[in-house]
N, C-alpha and C positions, 0 to 999 in steps of 0.2 A: 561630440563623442570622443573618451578619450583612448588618445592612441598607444599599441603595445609600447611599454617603457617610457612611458609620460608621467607624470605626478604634480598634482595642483601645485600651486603658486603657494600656500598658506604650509602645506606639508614640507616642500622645499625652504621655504623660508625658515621653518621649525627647526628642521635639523640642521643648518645652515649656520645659524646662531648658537643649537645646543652646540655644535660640534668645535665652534669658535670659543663660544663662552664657556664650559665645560672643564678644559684643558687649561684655559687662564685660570679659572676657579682653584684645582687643585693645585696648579706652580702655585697660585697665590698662597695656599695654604702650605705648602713645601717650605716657598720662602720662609714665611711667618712663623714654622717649626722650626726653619734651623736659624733664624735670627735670635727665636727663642729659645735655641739651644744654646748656641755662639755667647748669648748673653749672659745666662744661667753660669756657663764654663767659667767667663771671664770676670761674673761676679767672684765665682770660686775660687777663681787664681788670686785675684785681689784678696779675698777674702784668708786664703791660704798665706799670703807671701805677707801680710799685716799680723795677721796670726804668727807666723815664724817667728816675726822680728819681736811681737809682744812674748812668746816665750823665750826666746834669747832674753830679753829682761830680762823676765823672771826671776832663771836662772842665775842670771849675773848675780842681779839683786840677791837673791834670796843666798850664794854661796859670800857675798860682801858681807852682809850682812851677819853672817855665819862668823867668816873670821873675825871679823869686829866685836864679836861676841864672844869667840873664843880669846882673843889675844886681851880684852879686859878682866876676862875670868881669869885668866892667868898671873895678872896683877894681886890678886886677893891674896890674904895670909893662909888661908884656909889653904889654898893650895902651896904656896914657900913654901909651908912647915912641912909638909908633906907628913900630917896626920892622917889614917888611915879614916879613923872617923872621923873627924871633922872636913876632910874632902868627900866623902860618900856621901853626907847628909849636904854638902855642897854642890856636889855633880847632880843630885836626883833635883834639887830645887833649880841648877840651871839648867837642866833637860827640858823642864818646863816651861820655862823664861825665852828660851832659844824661838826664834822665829820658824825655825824649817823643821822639818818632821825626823826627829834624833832618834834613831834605833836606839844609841846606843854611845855613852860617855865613858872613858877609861884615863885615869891617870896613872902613867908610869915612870917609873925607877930609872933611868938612861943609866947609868953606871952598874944596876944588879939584874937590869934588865928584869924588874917584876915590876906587877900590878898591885899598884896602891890602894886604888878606890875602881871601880865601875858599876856602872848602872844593870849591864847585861849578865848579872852571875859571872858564869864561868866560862863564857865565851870569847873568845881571843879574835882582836880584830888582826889582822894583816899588819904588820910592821912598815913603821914608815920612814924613809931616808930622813936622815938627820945633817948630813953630808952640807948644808949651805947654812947651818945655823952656828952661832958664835959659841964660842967655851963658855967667854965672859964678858956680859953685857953692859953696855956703857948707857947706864942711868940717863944722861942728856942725848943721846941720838932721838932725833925726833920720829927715824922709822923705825926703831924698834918693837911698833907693836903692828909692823907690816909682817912679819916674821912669820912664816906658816908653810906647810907643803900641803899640798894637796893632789890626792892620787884615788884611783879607781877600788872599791871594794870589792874584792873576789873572792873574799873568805867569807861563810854564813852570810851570804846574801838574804835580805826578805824573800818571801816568796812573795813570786809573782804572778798572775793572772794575765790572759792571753786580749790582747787588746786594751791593756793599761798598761801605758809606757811607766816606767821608773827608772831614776839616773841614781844609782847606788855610786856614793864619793864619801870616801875618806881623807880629813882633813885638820891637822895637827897641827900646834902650835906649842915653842917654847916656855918651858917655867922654869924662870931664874929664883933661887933662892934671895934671899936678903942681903946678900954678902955679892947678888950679881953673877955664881956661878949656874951654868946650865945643869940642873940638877933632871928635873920630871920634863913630860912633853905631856898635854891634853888631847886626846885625838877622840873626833865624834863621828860616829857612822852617822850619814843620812839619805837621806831617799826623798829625792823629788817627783811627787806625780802628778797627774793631770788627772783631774776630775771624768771621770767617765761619759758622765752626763753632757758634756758640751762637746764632746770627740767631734762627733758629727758636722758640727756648728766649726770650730777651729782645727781640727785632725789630730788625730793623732800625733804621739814626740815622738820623733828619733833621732840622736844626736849619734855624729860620725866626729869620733878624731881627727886630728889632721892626717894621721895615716891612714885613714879609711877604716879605721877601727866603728863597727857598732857598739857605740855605749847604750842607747836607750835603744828598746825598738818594740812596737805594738805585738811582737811574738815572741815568746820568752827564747823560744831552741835559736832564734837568730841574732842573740845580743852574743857578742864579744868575738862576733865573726867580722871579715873583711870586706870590704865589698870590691874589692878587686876580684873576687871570685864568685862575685855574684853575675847571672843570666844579661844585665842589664849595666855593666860595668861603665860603660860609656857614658851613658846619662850620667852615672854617681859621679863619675871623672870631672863630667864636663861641670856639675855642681861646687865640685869640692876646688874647680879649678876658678869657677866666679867668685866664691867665698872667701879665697887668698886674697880675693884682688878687693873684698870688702864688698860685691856685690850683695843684691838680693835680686829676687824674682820666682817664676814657680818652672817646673819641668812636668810632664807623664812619665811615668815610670809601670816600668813592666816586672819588672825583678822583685818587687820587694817583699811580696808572698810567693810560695812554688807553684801558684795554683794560675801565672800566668795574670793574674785578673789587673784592669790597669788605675792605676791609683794617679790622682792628681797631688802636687807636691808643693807646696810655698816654702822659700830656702831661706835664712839668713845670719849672714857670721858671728860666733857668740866668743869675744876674747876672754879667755879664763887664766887669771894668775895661779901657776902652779909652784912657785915660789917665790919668795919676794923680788927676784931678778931673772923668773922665766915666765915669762909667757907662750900659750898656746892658743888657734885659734880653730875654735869647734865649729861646724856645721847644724845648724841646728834645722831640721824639716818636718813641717805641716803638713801630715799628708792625709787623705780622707779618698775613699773609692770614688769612681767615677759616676759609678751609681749611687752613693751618696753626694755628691755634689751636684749632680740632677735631679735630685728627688720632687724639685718641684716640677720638673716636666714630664711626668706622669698627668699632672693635675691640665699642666695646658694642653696635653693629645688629647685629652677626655674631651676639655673644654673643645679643644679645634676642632673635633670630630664629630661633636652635637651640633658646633659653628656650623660647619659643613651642611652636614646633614641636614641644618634648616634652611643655610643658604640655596643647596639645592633644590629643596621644596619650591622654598619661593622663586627662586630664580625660576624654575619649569614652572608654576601658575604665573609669572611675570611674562615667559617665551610665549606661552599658551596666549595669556589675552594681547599683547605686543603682537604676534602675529594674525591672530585673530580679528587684532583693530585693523591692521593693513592690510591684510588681505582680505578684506568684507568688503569695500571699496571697488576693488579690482572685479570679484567674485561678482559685483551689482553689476558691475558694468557688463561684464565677461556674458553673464544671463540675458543685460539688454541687449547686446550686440546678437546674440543667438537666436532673439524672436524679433529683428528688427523686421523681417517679413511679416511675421503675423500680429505686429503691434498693432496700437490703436495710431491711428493718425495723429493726434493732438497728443497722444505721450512723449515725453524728454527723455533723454540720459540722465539717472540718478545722479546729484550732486551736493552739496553743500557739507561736502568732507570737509575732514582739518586738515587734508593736505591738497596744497595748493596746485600742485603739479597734476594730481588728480580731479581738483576740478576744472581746467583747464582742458583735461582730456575731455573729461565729459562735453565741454563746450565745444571743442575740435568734434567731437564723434557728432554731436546734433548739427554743428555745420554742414559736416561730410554725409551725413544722411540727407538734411535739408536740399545739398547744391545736388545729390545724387536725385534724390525727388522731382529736384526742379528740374536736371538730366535726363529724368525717364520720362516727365512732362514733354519736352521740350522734345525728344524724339520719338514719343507718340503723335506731337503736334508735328511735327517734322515730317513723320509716317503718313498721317493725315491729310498734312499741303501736299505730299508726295502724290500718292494716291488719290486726291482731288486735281492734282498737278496732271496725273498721269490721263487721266477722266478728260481733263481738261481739254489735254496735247489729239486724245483720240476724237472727242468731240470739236474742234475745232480740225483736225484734218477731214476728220467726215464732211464740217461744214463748207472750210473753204472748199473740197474737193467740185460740194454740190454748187456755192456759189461760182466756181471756177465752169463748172460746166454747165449751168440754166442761159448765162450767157453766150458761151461758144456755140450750143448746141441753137440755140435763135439766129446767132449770125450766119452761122454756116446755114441753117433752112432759110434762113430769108436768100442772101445767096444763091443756091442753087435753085430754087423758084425763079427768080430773076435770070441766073445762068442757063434755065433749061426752058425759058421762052413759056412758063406756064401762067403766066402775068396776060390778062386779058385788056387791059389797057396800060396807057403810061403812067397812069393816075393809082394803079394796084402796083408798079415795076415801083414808081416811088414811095410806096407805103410801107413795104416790103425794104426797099433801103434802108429808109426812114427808120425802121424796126431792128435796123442791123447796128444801124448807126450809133443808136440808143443802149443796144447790148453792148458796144464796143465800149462804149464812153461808161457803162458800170462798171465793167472786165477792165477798165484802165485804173478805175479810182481803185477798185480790190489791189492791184497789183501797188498800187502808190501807197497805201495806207502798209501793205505789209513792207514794202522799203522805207516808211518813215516811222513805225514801230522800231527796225533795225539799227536804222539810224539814231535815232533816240535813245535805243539800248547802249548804243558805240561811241554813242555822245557826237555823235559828226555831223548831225543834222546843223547844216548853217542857216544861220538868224539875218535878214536885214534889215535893221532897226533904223527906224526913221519916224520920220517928223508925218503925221497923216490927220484928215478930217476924218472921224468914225462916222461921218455920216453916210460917206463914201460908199465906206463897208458894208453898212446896213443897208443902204437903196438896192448895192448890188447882189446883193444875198437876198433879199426879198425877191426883188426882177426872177433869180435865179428859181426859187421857191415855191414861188405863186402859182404857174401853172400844174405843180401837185398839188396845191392847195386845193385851188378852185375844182381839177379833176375828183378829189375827195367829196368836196362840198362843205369845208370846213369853212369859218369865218376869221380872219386878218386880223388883229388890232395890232396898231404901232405907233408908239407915242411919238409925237412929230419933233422934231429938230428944228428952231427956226435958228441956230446963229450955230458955227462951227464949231464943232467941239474937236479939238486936237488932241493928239495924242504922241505916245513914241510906243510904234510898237512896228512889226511886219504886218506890212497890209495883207500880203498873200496868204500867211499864216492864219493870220486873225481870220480872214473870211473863210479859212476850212475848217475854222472850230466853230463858227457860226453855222456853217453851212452843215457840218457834223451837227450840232445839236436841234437846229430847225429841220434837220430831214428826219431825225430820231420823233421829234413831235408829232410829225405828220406820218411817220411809219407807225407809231400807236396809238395815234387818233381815230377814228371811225366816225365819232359825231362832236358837236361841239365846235368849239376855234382854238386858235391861237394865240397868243397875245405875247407880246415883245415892246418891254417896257423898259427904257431908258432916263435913270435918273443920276444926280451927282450929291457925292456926300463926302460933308467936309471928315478929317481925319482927327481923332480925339487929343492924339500926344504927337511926338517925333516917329518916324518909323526907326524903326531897329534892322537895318541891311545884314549885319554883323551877325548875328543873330541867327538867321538862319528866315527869319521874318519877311517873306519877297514882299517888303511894303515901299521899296525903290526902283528908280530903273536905270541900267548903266546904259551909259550911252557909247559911240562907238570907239572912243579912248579910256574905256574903263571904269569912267568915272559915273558917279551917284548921281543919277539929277534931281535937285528937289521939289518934292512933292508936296501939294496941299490937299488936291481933292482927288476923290477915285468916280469912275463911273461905273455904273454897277446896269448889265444890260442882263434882263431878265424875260426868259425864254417860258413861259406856262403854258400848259397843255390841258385839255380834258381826255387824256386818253386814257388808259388801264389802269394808270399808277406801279407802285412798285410796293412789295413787302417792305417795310423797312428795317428787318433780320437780312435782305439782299442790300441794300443800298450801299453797305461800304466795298461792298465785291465790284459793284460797275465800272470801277476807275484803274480795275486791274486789266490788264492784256488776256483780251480769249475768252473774256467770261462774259457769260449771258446769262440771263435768268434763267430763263426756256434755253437750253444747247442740244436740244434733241436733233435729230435730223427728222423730224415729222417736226418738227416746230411749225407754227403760224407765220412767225416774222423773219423775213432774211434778214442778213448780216454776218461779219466776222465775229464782232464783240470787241474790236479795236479803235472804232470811231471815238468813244469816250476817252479812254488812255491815251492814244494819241493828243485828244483835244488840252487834257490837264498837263500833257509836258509842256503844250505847245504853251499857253497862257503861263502856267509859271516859268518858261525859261526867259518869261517877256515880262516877269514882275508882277501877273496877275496872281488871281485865282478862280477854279472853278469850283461849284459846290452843286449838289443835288437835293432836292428832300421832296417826300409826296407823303400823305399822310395815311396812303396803304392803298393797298388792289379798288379798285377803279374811283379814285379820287385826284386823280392826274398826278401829272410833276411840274416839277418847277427845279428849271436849270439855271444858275446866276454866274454871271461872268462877271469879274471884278478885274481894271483895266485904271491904272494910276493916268491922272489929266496932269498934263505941265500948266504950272501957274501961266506961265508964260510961254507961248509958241513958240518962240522967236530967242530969246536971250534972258539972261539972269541965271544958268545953270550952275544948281550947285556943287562945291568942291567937296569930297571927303565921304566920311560912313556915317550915317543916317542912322541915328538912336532910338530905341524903347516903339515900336511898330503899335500900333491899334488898330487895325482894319474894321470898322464896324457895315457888314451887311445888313442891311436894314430886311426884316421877313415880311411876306406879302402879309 
């Protein structure tokens, strides 16, 4: 259930990523617009300041060109003579011939100050300094046809249109007569313009004199103004001050309309001979709006912004299934982990994702369920030993309470019968002993069996291992036996011993787990015998000491003796038998089949567990089996024989154990 101010794994994740990727998305786009602005500019500027320098050419060219044309016209007779008609029908045909665009051709009179021939009726151009040209020309000077002025038209200009630069120049040259004196001068109005149609493409002209004079400029009310008193003086300054120096390059300019608006400018210096020994050097600038120079970045916003706009799509159905792949995984598991109570036993943790780390969890979480399983197993078994434990603890204080007292309560009546002279003969005083005698001597074995359970627990019970005849043990454990036996009226069998069989074991030990198991026989016997069958069987491999295998016996320096043969004494019974769902519980301390306190059979229920430390701390083993409720049992004590009584004891740890108890 989820908690106030929580939010799934896959929603988090969502926004997570939007809110990362998002904001990279648009800088991306930011960037990408103004790198594609930055470059658009800087094509312009290139494009501007290449532009410049190609109309400084032009210019150049086209005013060379010019004089060269005029200073060979000048050569001609047509013009010496200074015929009125034969200069006019001469001017009109080289007005035509002329490369650059001629308002307007006049030849005049220098001495009467009139007009001989012109092209333009009766319109008078501007007078032009003659001040640097010779009286009388010397035939062989090789610059004499360098000879020209050239100066500004500011009389009857063309008209002009607003956003078509034109450089209105007047440009004269001397005419020597025949005889070599300066008689006429030719002087031709012309007009350079820029094609409209490419403005955009190269920018608009505008030519600044050296003095900051505007000669050309894309508005007509601002030609033959200053730009020292223009808005934006600084920049013009700073242009006209690279231009000296022969630079080029481009600026922004703010001044150059009143309307503020800001134009990009490519600049480059255009030297003009204004006489044949002055020169001047002109400014020549490319300039185009700045929203014409990015015209194409209109087209890349469109373009970036449909970019966008798809990349966001996809990018949010990319977040969508991205996080929908990764948090599906988590979200299985998240669900298994919620109903691991009410799962099925045999289901797993979802797994065989693509990511690795996740299916590892998966594998960690079925572990951690598994060992938790085996956890809740293991202390419900635990609860169970507990509470059979507890069962146990009560039923065995009950019992010994009542075994502690069937005896006391005998001795003390036998006792005081004897004590209070109620014995009518000697023969009744001693029967009555006799009977005391007998509860004493069971009230002792109780008390010794619960001190060597203890001891066995504390591990202190001390061993005396030695060198012994089993037969020994067996005659005296019989002797010991037999008058319960015969009082039952069971029958004996005991398979005879005729030649010593030695051993290493504790005599005294051995005969109390003999004596333990032949008195258990004869406590749940009723009818039938007993039989106590002694046989010897060889061992199949090495014993394994190491191991954990007691198929050796240390002897009293620690050492291993070696072992060939075992003897296997076998205790059967016809008496009740046993379940065999009970049989593995007998060998624990306390437990009985029957632990009631109405039981049938006395007992602690420690004769058995006692008996199995006793023989395995001696290298044997005890085992039990009966084939169920009133089929007997059958007890086998397994007891290692030395090859040799006497000597040949082996060194070392005894390998790979086989114990084979042969079954009746």
């Amino acid at each position: 259930m989820a908690m106030l101010g929580q939010s799934s794994f896959r929603r988090i994740l969502l926004l997570r990523i939007l809110l990362l990727s998002i904001p990279i998305l648009f800088l991306g786009m930011a960037v990408t617009f103004r790198r594609a602005r930055t470059s658009l500019l800087d094509t312009a500027r290139q494009n501007l300041e290449q532009s410049a320098v190609r109309k400084a050419d032009t210019i150049h060219t086209a005013l060379q060109d010019l004089q060269t044309g005029l200073a060979i016209a000048s050569e001609t007779s047509a013009l010496q003579y200074g015929s009125p008609a034969s200069s006019k029908i001469f001017l009109n045909q080289l007005q035509k011939q002329l490369p650059t665009d001629i308002q307007c051709l006049q030849l005049r009179n220098l001495q009467a100050n009139r007009i001989i021939a012109t092209t333009c009726g009766d319109r008078v151009l501007d007078s032009v300094s003659i001040s640097t040209w010779a009286k009388q020309r010397n035939i062989r000077d090789a610059s004499r046809l360098q000879v020209h002025t050239l100066t500004l038209n500011r009389l009857n200009s063309p008209p002009q249109t607003n956003f078509q630069s034109q450089l209105n120049l007047l440009m004269s040259t001397p005419v020597y007569n025949t005889t070599g004196q300066l008689v006429y001068s030719l002087t031709a109005q012309t007009v350079l313009k820029q094609p409209e149609s490419i403005a955009l493409l190269q920018g608009y002209t505008v030519v600044i004199a050296a003095d900051g004079t505007l000669l050309a400029h894309p508005l007509v009310n601002r030609v033959g103004l200053n730009t020292s008193r223009e808005l934006d003086q600084d920049r013009f300054q700073d242009i006209l001050t690279n231009v000296q120096r022969g630079d080029t390059g481009s600026r922004h300019l703010f001044g150059l309309t009143l309307d503020q608006t800001e134009w990009v400018a490519g600049f480059s210096p255009l030297t003009i001979s204004i006489t044949a020994t002055e020169n001047q050097t002109w400014t020549v600038l490319a300039v185009t709006k700045l929203d014409s120079a990015l015209q194409g970045l209109e087209n890349i916003t469109q373009t970036l912004l449909i970019l966008t706009a798809g990349l966001l799509a996809a990018h949010l159905l990319a977040m969508l299934y991205m996080a929908r792949d990764l948090a599906l995984p988590i979200e299985q598991l998240s669900k298994y982990a919620q109903r691991i109570r009410r799962r099925d036993s045999l289901e797993r943790a979802p797994r065989n994702f693509r990511i690795r780390e996740l299916n590892q969890l998966a594998d960690v979480l079925d572990l951690m369920i598994g060992r938790r399983e085996e956890h809740t197993k293991e202390l419900e078994s635990a609860l169970q030993d507990a509470e059979a434990a507890n069962q146990l603890k009560s039923e065995f204080l009950a019992n010994t309470s009542h075994e502690l007292r069937t005896p006391l309560n005998a001795i003390i009546g036998c006792i005081r019968l004897v004590k209070d002279d109620c014995c009518d003969s000697k023969e009744e005083e001693n029967e009555f002993l006799g009977q005391a005698d007998k509860a004493a001597i069971h009230l002792l074995k109780i008390i010794n069996d619960l001190l060597d359970i203890q001891r066995i627990e504390e591990e202190k019970l001390p061993l005396a291992i030695e060198t012994v005849d089993l037969r020994n043990i067996l005659k005296e454990t019989i002797d010991i036996e037999s008058v319960p036996i015969q009082q039952k009226g069971l029958q004996l069998s005991v398979t005879p011993l005729p030649e010593p069989l030695m051993i290493r074991a504790d005599a005294a030990r051995l005969k109390q787990v003999l004596l333990n198991v032949v008195y258990n026989a004869i406590k749940f016997t009723d009818q039938g015998g007993i039989t106590i069958e002694v046989q010897l069987e060889q061992i199949a491999a090495e014993a394994d000491y190491a191991n954990g295998h007691l198929n050796g016996v240390k002897d009293d320096d620690d050492e291993v003796v070696g072992v060939k043969f075992w003897v296997i004494i076998a205790v059967r019974d016809t008496g009740i038998g046993i379940d065999p769902v009970q049989q593995h519980k007998l060998f624990r301390p306390f437990v009985m089949v029957d632990g009631t306190t109405t039981r049938k059979f006395e007992g602690t229920g420690l004769g058995l567990a006692i008996s199995r430390n006793l023989v395995e701390m001696m290298g044997g083993q005890i085992t039990l089996h009966s084939e169920g409720l009133g089929h007997g049992t059958t007890v086998k004590i397994a007891i290692p024989v030395l090859e040799d009584s006497f000597n040949d004891l082996t060194q070392g740890v005894v390998k790979e154990a086989a114990i084979n108890i042969k079954s009746s």
